[in-house]
ZAPADREN-369761 format. One record per residue (C-alpha): residue number from 0; residue in three letters; chain; x, z, y. Coordinates in pm, whole numbers. Layout:
! ZAPADREN-369761
<r NUM ALA A <X Z Y>>;
...
***
This chain:
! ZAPADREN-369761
<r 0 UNK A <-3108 -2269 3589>>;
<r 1 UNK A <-3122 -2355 3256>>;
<r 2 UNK A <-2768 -2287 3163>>;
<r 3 UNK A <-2858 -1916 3346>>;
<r 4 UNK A <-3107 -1843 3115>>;
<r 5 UNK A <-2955 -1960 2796>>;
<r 6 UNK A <-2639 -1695 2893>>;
<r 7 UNK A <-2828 -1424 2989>>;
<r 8 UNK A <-3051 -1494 2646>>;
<r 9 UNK A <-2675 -1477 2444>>;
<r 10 UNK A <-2586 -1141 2639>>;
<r 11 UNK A <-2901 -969 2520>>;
<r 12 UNK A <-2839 -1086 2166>>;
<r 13 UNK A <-2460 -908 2192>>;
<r 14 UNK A <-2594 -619 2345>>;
<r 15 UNK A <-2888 -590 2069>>;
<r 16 UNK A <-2640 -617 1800>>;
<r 17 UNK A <-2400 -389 1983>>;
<r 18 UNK A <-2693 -96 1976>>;
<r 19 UNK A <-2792 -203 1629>>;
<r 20 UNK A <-2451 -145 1489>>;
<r 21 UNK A <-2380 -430 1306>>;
<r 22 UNK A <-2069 -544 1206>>;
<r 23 UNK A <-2120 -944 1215>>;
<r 24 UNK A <-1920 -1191 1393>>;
<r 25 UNK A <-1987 -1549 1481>>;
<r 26 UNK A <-1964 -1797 1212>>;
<r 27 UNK A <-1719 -1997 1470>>;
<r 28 UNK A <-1468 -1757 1495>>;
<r 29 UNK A <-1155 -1670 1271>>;
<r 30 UNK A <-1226 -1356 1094>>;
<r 31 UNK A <-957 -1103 1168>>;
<r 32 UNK A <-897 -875 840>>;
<r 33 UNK A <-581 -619 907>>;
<r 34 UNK A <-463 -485 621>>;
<r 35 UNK A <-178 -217 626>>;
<r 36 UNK A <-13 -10 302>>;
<r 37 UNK A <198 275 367>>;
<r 38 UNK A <467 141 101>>;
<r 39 UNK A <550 -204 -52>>;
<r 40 UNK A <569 -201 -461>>;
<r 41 UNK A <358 -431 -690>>;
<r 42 UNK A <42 -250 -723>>;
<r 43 UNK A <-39 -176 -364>>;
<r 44 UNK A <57 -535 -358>>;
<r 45 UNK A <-179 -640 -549>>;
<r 46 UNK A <-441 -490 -408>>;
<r 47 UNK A <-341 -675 -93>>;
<r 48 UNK A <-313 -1001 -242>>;
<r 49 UNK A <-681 -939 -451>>;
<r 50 UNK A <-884 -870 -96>>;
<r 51 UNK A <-697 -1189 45>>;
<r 52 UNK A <-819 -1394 -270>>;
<r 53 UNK A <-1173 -1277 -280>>;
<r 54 UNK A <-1230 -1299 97>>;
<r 55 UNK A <-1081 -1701 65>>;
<r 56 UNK A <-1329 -1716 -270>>;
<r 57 UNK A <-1611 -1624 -46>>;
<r 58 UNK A <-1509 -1858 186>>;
<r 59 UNK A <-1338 -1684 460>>;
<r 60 UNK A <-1018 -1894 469>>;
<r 61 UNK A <-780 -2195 624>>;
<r 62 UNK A <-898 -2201 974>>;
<r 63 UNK A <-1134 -1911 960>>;
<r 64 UNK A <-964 -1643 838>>;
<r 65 UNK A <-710 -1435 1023>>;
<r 66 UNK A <-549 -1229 763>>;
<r 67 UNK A <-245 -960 857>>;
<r 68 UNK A <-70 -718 691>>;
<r 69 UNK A <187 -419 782>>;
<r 70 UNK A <395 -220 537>>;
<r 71 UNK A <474 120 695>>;
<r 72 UNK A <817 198 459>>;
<r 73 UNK A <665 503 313>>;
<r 74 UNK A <693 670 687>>;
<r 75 UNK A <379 826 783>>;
<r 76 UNK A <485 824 1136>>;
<r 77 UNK A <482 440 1083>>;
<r 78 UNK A <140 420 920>>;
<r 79 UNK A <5 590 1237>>;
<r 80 UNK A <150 361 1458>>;
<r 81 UNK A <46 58 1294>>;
<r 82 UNK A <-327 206 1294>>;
<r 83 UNK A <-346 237 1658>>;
<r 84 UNK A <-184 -110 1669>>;
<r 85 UNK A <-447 -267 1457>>;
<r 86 UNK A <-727 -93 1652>>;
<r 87 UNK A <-571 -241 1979>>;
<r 88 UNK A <-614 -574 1797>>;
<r 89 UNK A <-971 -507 1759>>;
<r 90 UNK A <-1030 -686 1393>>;
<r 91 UNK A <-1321 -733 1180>>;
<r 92 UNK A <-1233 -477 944>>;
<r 93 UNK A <-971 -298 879>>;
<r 94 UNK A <-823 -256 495>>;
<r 95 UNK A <-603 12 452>>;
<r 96 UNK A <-404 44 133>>;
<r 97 UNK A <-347 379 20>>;
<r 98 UNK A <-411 767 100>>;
<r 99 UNK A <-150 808 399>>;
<r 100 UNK A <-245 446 543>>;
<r 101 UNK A <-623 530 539>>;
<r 102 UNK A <-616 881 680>>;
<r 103 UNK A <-400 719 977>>;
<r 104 UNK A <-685 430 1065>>;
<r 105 UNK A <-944 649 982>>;
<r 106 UNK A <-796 928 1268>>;
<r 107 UNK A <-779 595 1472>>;
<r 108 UNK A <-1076 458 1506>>;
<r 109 UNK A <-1456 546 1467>>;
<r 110 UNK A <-1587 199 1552>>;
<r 111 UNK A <-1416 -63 1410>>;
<r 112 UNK A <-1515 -97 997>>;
<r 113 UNK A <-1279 42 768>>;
<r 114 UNK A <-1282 8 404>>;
<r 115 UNK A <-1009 197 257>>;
<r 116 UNK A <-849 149 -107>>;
<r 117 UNK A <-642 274 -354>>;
<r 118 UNK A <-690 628 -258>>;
<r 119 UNK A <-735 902 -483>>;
<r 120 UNK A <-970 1140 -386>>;
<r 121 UNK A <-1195 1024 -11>>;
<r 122 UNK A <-1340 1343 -10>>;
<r 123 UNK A <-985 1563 -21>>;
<r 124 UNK A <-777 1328 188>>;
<r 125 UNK A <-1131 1367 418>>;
<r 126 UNK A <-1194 1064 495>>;
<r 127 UNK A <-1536 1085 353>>;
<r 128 UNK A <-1792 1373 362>>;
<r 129 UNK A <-2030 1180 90>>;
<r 130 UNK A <-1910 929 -184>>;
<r 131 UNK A <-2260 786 -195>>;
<r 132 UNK A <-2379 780 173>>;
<r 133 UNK A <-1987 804 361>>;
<r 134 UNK A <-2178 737 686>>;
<r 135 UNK A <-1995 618 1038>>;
<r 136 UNK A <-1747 318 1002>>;
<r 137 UNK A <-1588 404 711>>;
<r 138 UNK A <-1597 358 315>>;
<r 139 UNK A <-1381 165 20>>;
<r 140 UNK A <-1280 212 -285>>;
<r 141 UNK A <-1135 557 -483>>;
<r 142 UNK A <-832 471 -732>>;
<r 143 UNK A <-840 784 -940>>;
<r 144 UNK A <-641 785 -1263>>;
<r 145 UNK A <-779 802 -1614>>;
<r 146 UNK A <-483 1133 -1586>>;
<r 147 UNK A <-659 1289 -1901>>;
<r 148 UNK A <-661 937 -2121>>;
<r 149 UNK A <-331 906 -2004>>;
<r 150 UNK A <-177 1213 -2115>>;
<r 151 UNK A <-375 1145 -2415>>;
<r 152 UNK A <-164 867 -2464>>;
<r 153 UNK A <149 1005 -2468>>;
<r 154 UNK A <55 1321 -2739>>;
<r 155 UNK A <-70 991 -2925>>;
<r 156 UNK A <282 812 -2934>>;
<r 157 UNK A <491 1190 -2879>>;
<r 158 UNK A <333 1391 -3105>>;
<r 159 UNK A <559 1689 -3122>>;
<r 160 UNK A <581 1662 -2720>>;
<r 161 UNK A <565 2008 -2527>>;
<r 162 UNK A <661 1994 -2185>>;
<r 163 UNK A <633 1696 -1933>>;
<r 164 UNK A <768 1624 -1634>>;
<r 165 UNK A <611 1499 -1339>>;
<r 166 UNK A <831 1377 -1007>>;
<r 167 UNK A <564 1394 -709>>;
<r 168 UNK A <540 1362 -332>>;
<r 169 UNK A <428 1684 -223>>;
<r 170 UNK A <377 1567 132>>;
<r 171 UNK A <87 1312 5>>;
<r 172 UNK A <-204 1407 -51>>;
<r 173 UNK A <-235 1143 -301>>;
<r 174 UNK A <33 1330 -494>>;
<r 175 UNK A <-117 1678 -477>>;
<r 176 UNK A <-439 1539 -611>>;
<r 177 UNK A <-249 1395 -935>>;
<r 178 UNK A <-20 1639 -975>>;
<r 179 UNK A <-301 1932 -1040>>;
<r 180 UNK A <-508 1721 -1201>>;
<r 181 UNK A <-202 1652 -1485>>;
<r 182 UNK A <-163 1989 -1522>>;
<r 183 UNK A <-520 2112 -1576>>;
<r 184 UNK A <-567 1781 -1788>>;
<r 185 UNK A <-215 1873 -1961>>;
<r 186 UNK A <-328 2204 -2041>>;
<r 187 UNK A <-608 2090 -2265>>;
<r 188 UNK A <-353 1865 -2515>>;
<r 189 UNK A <-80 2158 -2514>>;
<r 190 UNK A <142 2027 -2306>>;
<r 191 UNK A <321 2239 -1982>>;
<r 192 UNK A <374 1982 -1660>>;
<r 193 UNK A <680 2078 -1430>>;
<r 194 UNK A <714 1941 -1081>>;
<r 195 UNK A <981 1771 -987>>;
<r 196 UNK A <906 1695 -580>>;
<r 197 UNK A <1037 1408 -410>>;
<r 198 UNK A <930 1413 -50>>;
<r 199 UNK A <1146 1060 23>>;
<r 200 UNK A <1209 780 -230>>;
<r 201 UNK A <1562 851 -211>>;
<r 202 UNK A <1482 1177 -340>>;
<r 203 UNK A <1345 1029 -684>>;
<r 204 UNK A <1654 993 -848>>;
<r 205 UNK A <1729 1363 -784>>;
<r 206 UNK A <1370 1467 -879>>;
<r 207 UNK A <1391 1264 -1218>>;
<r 208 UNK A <1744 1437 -1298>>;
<r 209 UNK A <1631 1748 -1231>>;
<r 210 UNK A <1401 1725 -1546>>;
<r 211 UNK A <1706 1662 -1789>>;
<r 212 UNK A <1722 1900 -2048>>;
<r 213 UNK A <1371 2053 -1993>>;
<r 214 UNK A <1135 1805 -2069>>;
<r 215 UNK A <983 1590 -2361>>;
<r 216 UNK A <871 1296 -2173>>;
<r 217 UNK A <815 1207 -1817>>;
<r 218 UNK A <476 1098 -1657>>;
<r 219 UNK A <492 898 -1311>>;
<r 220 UNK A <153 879 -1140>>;
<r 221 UNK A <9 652 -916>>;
<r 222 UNK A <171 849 -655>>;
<r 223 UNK A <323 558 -368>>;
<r 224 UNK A <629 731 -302>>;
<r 225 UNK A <707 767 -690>>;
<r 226 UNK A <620 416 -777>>;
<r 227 UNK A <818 231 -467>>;
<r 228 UNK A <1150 414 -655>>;
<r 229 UNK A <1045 396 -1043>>;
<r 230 UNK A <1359 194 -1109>>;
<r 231 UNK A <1512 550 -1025>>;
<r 232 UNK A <1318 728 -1294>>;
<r 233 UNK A <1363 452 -1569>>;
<r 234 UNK A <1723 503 -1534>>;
<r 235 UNK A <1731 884 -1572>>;
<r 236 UNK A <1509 766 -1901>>;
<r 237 UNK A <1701 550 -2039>>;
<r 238 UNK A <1998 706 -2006>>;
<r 239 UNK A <1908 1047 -2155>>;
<r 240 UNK A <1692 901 -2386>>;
<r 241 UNK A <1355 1031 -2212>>;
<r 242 UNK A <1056 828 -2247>>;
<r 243 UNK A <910 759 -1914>>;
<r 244 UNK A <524 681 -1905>>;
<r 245 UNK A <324 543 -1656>>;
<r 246 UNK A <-11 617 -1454>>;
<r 247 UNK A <-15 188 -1308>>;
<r 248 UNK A <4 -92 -1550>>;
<r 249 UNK A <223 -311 -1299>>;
<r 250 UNK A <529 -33 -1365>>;
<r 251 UNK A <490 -117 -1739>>;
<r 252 UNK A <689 -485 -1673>>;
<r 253 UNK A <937 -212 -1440>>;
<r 254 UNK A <1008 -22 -1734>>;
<r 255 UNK A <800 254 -1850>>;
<r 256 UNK A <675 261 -2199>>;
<r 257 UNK A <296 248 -2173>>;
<r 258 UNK A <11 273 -1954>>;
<r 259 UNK A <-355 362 -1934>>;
<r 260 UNK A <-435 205 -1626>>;
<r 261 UNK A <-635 -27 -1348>>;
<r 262 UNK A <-512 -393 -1317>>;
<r 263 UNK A <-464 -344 -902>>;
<r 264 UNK A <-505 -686 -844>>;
<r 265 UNK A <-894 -640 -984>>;
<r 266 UNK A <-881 -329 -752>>;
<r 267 UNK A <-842 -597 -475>>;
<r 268 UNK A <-1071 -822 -545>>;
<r 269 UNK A <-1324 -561 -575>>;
<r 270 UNK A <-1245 -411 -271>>;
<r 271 UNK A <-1275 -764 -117>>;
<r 272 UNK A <-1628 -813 -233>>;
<r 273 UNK A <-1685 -478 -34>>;
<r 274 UNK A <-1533 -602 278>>;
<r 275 UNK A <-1738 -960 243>>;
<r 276 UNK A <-2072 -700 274>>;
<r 277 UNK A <-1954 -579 613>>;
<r 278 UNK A <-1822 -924 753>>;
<r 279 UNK A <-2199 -1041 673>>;
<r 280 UNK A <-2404 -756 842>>;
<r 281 UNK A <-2355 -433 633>>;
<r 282 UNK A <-2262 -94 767>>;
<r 283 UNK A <-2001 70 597>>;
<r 284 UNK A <-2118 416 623>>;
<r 285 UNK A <-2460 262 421>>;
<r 286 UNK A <-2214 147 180>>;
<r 287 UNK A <-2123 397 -157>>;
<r 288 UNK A <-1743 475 -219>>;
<r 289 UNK A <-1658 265 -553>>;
<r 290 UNK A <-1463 353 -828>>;
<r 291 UNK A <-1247 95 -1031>>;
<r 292 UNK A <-1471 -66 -1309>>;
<r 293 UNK A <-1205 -109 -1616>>;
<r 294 UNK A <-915 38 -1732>>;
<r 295 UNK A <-671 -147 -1966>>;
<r 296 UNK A <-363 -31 -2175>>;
<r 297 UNK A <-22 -219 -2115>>;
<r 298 UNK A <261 -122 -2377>>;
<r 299 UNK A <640 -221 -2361>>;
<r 300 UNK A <786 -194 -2705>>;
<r 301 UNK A <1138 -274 -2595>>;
<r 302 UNK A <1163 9 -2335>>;
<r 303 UNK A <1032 229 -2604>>;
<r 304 UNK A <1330 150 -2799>>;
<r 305 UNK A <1583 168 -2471>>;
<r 306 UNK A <1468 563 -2473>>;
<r 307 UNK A <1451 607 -2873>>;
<r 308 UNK A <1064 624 -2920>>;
<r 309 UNK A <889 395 -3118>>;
<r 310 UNK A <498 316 -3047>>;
<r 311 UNK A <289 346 -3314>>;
<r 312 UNK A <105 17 -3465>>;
<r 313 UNK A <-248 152 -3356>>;
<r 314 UNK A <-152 171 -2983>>;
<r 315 UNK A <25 -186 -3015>>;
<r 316 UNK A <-293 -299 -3173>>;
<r 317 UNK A <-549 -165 -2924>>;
<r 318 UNK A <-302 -308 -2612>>;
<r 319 UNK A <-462 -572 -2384>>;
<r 320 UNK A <-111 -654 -2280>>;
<r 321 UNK A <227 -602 -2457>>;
<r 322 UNK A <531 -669 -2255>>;
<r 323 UNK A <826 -826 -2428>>;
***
């Protein structure tokens, strides 16, 4: 009889937190965190790696945390599947990386928490209909680029510089986003943007050519699909001598000259500290959509001189990093 009452007493605590809709689980169980990106390259990575870090800091970890991640290749298809795969799983949270990964969970699922990252603009990609009060199961963390102190950046080491050019994915809207924001941005320093779409990574190489001869300088976003083939873009820089600029710092080490950007690691971490909320009772939709908190300027002095520019002493001095 005892044993009776004591179950039907847990049953009516799962069912009130069922109709209260809190996310908690029981302190006994492994958490399970999925976390998909549509495309592997080091900033998305470490994003990935900063959640895992700061959920193990908080002390989800070793036996009690479950933590899985998909890539989806930079198919969209993919990213889809691996949402409704996830969901299946039925996980703590989910943590999707990225604009195409976050619209897929978020057209998955409207129960289990999801706190996006690294996407551009929640309220375009509509995954949010409020930054401050995103309401249901969802909210995260909004990546957009300092695009204006970026451009600023490269009139500041290209003086003379007229025209840039800007490979994008025109299928993302991630990519969209950037690429009208450069040229509105663009517009106030005097410089023209042309597109130069690249709807696949293999396209990238193509895209970058197609800018020889009619540009000053290249930009690369934090578009996905642009970043997972910037070796592609470096090369068309190097080898006809136009300087290639960056939107992440992690593509500064890969090559480009300089960057105004986030540290994506930090991204993750913060995003972590947002997914810790929900694991201990919050509900996402109660939860404001973050922006990133610092930005920090990376420099590489020797690509400079692979593409003939050299960066002037007051941007080497004000650099938090300078890659040799």
């Amino acid at each position: 009889m005892k044993r009776s009452r004591w179950g039907l007493m847990a049953g009516a605590a799962a069912l009130a937190a069922l109709v209260l809709g809190t996310y908690q689980v029981r302190a006994a169980d492994p958490v399970l965190i999925a976390v998909t990106a549509i495309v592997d390259h080091p900033a998305l990575n470490a994003v990935r790696d900063g959640v895992r870090d700061e959920l193990e800091a908080e002390g989800y970890a070793g036996d009690g945390l479950n933590f899985v991640y998909e890539s989806a290749q930079g198919n969209p298809s993919t990213a889809a599947q691996i949402a409704r795969k996830f969901v299946g799983e039925n996980p703590a949270v989910i943590v999707p990386i990225s604009t195409p990964s976050a619209q897929a969970v978020v057209a998955a699922t409207q129960d289990i928490p999801v706190v996006f990252t690294a996407v551009t603009d929640p309220l375009d990609a509509k995954l949010v209909s409020n930054m401050e009060k995103p309401g249901g199961n969802v909210t995260g963390m909004s990546d957009l680029a300092p695009v204006g102190k970026q451009l600023a950046l490269i009139r500041e080491i290209l003086p003379d510089a007229k025209t840039i050019g800007m490979p994008y994915n025109p299928g993302e809207a991630n990519g969209v986003a950037l690429m009208n924001l450069a040229k509105k941005e663009g517009a106030t320093l005097g410089f023209t943007v042309i597109e130069a779409p690249a709807v696949k990574s293999s396209d990238v190489m193509t895209a970058a050519q197609s800018l020889i001869g009619k540009v000053d300088a290249i930009y690369v976003s934090t578009d996905n699909q642009i970043v997972s083939a910037f070796a592609s873009v470096v090369k068309v820089g190097v080898d006809n001598q136009i300087p290639v600029f960056a939107g992440d710092t992690d593509s500064v080490s890969r090559g480009a000259i300089a960057a105004i950007g986030f540290d994506y690691y930090d991204v993750g971490r913060q995003t972590g500290k947002i997914v810790v909320r929900v694991l201990k009772g919050e509900k996402p939709g109660d939860i404001a959509v973050q922006g990133v908190d610092t930005v920090q300027l990376f420099v590489n002095p020797g690509a400079a001189k692979a593409m003939g520019v050299t960066i002037p002493a007051a941007v080497m001095q004000r650099a938090k990093q300078v890659v040799q």
